[in-house]
N, C-alpha and C positions, 0 to 999 in steps of 0.2 A: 550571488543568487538573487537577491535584494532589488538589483536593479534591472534584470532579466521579469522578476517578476511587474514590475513598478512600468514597466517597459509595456509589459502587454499580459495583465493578469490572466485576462480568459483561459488566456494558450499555456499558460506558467500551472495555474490551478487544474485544467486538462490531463496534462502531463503528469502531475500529482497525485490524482486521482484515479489515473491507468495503472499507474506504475503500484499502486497502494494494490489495486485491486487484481492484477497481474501476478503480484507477488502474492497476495493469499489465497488465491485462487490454486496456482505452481504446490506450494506448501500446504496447504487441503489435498493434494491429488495423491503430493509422494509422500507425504509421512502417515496420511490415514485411509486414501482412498477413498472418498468422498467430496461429492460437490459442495463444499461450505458456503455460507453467509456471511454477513457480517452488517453492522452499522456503522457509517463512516460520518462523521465531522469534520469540518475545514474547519480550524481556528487560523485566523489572520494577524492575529496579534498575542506581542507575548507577557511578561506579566508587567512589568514595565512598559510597557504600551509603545513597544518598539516592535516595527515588520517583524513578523517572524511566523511566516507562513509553514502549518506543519496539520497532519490528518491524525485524529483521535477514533481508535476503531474498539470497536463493540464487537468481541466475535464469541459465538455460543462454544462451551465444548461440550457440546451435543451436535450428530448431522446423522441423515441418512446416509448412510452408502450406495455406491452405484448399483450396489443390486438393489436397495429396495429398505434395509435393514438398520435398523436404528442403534446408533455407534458411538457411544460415551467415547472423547477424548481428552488427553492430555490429565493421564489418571493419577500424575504424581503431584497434584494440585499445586504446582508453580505455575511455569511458562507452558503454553500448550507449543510453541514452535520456537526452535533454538534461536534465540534473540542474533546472536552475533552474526547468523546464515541469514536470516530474513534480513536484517539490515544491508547487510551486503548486496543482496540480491535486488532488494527496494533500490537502494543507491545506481546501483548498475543499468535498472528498469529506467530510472528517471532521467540519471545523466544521457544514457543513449538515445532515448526519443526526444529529449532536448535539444542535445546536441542536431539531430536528422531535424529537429523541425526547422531549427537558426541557419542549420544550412542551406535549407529549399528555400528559404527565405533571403538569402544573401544571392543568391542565382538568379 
């Protein structure tokens, strides 16, 4: 991933940032019904100060609802969305529009 990114960040970080907000976006609809927010961060480096490109998100559990109505989530004050599904789903988001973009690119 490292040198995909190193290759052409813009389009690397792009990708990143679809796929981050795709996925919480997906995860706000179906488990709570509501259009969420969130604060996203790109950190580029990791604590060792090696590449290690990855999004730090800020997301309220509080939103309105699509009706209208103001909707306390994620009431059992852990995780507000099952980590091990949203990773998945993240993953799957980013590899596939990666993959489509390196290929429009090699044509």
């Amino acid at each position: 991933m490292n040198t995909i990114c190193l290759w052409n960040d813009r389009q690397f970080y792009e990708h990143l940032f679809s796929a981050v907000w795709g996925t919480l976006q997906t995860f706000f609809y179906t488990h709570f019904g509501v259009e969420g927010g969130a604060v996203c961060v790109l950190h580029t480096w990791g604590q060792n100060l090696s590449l290690h490109p990855h999004i730090h998100c800020i997301v309220p559990a509080a939103e309105y609802s699509l009706k209208g109505q103001w909707k306390n989530l994620g009431a059992d004050g852990r995780f507000l969305f099952p980590v091990q599904q949203l990773s998945a789903m993240f993953l799957g988001k980013f590899l596939d529009s990666l993959k489509r973009s390196l290929r429009k690119q090699q044509v």
